[in-house]
N, C-alpha and C positions, 0 to 999 in steps of 0.2 A: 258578812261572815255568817256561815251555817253554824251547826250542830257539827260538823263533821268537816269543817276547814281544813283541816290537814292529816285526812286519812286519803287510801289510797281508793280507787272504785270498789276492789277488792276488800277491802275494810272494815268499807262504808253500808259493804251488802250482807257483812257476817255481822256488824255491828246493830243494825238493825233486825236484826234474825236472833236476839237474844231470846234465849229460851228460859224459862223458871220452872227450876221443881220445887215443888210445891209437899205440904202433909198437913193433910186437911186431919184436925179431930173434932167429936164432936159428941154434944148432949143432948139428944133431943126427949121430952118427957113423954109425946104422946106417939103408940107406935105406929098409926097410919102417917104420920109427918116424918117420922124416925124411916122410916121406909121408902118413902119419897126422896127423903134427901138422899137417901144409899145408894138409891136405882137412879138420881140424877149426877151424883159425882162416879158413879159407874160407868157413865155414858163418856167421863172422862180422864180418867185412871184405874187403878186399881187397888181393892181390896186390900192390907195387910194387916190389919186386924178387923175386930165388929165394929170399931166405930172411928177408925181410920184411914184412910187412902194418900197412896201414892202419887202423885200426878206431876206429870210436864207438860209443859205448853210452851208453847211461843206466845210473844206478847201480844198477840189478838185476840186470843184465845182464854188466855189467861185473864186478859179484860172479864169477856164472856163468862167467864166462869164467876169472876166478884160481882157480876152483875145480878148475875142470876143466885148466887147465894145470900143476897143483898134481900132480893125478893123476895125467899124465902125467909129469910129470919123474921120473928114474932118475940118479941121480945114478952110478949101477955102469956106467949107459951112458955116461957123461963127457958129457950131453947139459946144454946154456946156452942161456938161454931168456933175455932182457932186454926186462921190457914198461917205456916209456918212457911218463909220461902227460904230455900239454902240455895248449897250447890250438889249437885248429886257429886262431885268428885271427891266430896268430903264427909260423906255420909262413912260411916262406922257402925257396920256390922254384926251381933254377935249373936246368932240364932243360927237354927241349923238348915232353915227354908231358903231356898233361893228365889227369890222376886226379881223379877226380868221384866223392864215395862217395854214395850214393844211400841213404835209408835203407831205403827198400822196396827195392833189392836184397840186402839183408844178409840174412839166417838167424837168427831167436834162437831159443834153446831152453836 
């Protein structure tokens, strides 16, 4: 018996296609690191404040992404990193800017 016994093909192919959005915040002390990390989580969501980002991913991606913020952390820099994951269906609102994540605007690699 798999992971996925008694789902249908159909299922099993949305099932696996789970996506995470993601709210990356963060503290970094020195500003060429603080910099680096913005133009690296840029490459995979967006901007909505100075030192937070939006992001969705699917779970390969989203791998790729703890990966690589994994690398970067230096804990000798005093640098805080907190990736939040929810659901975006339950995200609540109450500003007057509209953030639209597009997925063909994101960057994966």
């Amino acid at each position: 018996m798999g992971l996925y016994f008694n789902l249908s093909t159909e299922e099993k192919e949305f099932a696996k296609k789970k996506s995470f959005f993601c709210i990356i915040i963060y503290d970094i002390v020195s500003n060429k690191r603080r910099l680096k990390l913005a133009k690296l989580l840029e490459g995979f969501g967006i901007r909505v404040q100075r030192s937070c980002f939006e992001i969705d991913l699917e779970k390969s991606n989203y791998r790729s992404l703890l990966s690589e913020l994994q690398a970067f952390y230096d804990a000798d820099q005093l640098d805080n990193i907190i990736v939040y994951v929810g659901n975006r269906e339950e995200t609540l609102r109450l500003n007057t800017d509209e953030v639209e994540i597009e997925k063909e605007d994101c960057l994966f690699f």
